[in-house]
C-alpha positions in Angstrom: 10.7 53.9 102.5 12.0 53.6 98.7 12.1 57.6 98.8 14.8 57.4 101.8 16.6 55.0 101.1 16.9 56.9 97.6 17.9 59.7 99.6 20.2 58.1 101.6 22.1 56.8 98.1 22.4 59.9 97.6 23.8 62.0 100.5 26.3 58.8 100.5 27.0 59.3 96.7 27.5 62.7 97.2 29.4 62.4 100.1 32.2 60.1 98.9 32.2 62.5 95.5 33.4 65.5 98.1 36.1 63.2 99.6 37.2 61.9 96.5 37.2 65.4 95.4 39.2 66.6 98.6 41.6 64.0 98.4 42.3 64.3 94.6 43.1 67.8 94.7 46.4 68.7 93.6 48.8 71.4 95.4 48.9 74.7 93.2 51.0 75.0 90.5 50.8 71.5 89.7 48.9 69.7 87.0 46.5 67.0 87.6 47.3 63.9 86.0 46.4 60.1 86.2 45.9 57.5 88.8 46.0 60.6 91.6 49.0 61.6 90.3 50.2 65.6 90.2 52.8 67.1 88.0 54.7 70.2 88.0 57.7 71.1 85.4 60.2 72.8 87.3 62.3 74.2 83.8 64.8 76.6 85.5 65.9 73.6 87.4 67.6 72.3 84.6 68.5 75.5 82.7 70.2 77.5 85.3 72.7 74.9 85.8 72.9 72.1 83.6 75.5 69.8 85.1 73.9 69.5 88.3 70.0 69.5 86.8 69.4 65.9 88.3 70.2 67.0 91.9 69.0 70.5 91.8 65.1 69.1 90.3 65.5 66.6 93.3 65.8 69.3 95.8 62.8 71.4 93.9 60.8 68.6 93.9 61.1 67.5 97.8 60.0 71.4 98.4 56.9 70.5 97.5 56.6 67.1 98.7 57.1 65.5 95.5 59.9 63.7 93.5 61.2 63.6 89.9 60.2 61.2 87.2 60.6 57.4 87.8 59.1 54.8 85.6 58.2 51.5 86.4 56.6 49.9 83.9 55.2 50.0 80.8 52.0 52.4 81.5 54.5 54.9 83.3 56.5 55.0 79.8 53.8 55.6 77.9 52.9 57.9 79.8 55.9 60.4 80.2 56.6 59.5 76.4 53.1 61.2 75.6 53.8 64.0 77.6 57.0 64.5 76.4 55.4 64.5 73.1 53.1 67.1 73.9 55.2 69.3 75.3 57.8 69.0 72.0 54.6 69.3 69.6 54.1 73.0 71.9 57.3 74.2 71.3 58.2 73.8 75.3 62.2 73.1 74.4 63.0 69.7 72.5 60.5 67.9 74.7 62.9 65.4 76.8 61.8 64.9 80.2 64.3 64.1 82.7 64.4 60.8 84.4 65.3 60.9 88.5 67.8 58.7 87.7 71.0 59.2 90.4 74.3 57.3 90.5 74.3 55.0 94.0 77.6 56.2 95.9 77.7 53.0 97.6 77.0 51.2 94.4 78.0 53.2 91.6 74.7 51.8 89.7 72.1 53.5 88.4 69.3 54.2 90.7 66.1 55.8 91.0 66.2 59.1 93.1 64.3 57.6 95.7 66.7 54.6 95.9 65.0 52.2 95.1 66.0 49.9 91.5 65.6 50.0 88.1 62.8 47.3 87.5 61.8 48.7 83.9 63.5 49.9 81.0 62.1 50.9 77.6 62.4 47.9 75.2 63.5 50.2 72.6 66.5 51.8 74.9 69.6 52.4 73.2 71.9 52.3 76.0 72.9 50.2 79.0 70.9 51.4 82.4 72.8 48.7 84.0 76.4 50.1 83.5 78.4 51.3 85.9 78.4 55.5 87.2 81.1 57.7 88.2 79.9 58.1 92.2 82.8 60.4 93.1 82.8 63.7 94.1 85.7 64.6 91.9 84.3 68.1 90.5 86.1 67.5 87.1 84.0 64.1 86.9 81.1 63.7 84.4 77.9 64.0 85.4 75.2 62.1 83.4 71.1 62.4 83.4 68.7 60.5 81.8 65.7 61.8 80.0 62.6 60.6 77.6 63.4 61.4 74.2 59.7 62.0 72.8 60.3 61.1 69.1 62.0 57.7 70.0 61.3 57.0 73.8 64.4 55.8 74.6 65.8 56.7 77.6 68.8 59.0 77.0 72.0 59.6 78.8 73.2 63.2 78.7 76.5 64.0 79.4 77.9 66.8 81.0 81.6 67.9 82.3 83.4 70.7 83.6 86.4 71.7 82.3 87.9 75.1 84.2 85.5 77.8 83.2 84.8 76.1 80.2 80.9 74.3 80.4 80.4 71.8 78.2 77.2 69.6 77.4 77.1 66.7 75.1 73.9 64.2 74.2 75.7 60.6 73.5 73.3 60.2 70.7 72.7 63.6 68.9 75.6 66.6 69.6 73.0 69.0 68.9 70.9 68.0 71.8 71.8 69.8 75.1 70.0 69.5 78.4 69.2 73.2 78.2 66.6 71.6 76.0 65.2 69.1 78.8 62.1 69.6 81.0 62.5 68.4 84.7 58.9 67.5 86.5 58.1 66.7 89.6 55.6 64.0 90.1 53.3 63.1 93.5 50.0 61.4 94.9 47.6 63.9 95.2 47.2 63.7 98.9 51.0 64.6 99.5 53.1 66.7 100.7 52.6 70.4 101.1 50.8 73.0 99.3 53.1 75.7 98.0 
């Protein structure tokens, strides 16, 4: 009776380890990370064309039934700070990880890329999440990201405009940052979306 009911533990144990273990499973190509969480970074997103990297990592992302990078609170920061970090310490660009921040065109505010608000921001950030965005469609407008600077973990507004033929990129903080050197990701539950 003991023996059994041992047994029975165990089939059960084992059991919920396979569904845990089925469930968990991220798609291919994408990194397991915490809390069920899978991450991807999507690089050329950003590098093949700078001034639309927000929009462009949005679109790669849905393709595999994930989104970019939104942070909302203090464990998320951490987070993406550390793997910002560990990505600048192995020479994967300057480290920054872009944020999935979009301007509302109803609003003109800041908003995550899934639409919901901003309920967090860094303690330490620099600059005003709360201001105002260009939300028009004028092609000569400036077009702004965000990203996670790893050394400070601030969250960063890039700037970027087109003038003519003439691409220009500027960081508000530090001219000699660019968002060439940016890494977009794609984050998701484990249990989501496709497998690609």
């Amino acid at each position: 009776s003991a023996l059994s009911a041992m047994l029975g533990m165990i089939r059960f144990l084992l059991f919920a380890a396979l569904i845990y273990a089925v469930h968990s499973k991220c798609p291919t190509g994408f990194d397991s990370l915490r809390d069920g969480e899978c991450h991807k970074e999507i690089h050329e997103a950003v590098k093949e064309n700078p001034q639309n990297a927000v929009s462009n990592t949005k679109i790669e992302c849905k393709a595999y039934g994930a989104g970019a990078v939104i942070i909302r609170n203090q464990q998320d920061q951490d987070y993406w700070v550390s793997l910002a970090q560990e990505s600048r310490k192995k020479g994967i660009d300057y480290g920054n990880i872009l944020l999935g921040l979009e301007c509302s065109k109803l609003k003109a505010q800041w908003q995550w890329g899934d639409g919901s608000a901003i309920t967090f921001k860094p303690a330490a950030n620099a600059l005003g999440i709360a201001q105002q965005c260009d939300n028009s469609d004028d092609p000569w407008a400036y077009r702004c990201m965000w990203t996670v600077d790893p050394g400070t973990g601030n969250w960063n507004q890039q700037l970027s405009f087109n003038k003519g033929t003439r691409e220009q990129l500027f960081h508000l903080q530090f001219a000699s940052i660019t968002a060439w050197t940016s890494i977009a990701s794609c984050r998701r539950s484990s249990g989501e979306g496709r497998d690609h």
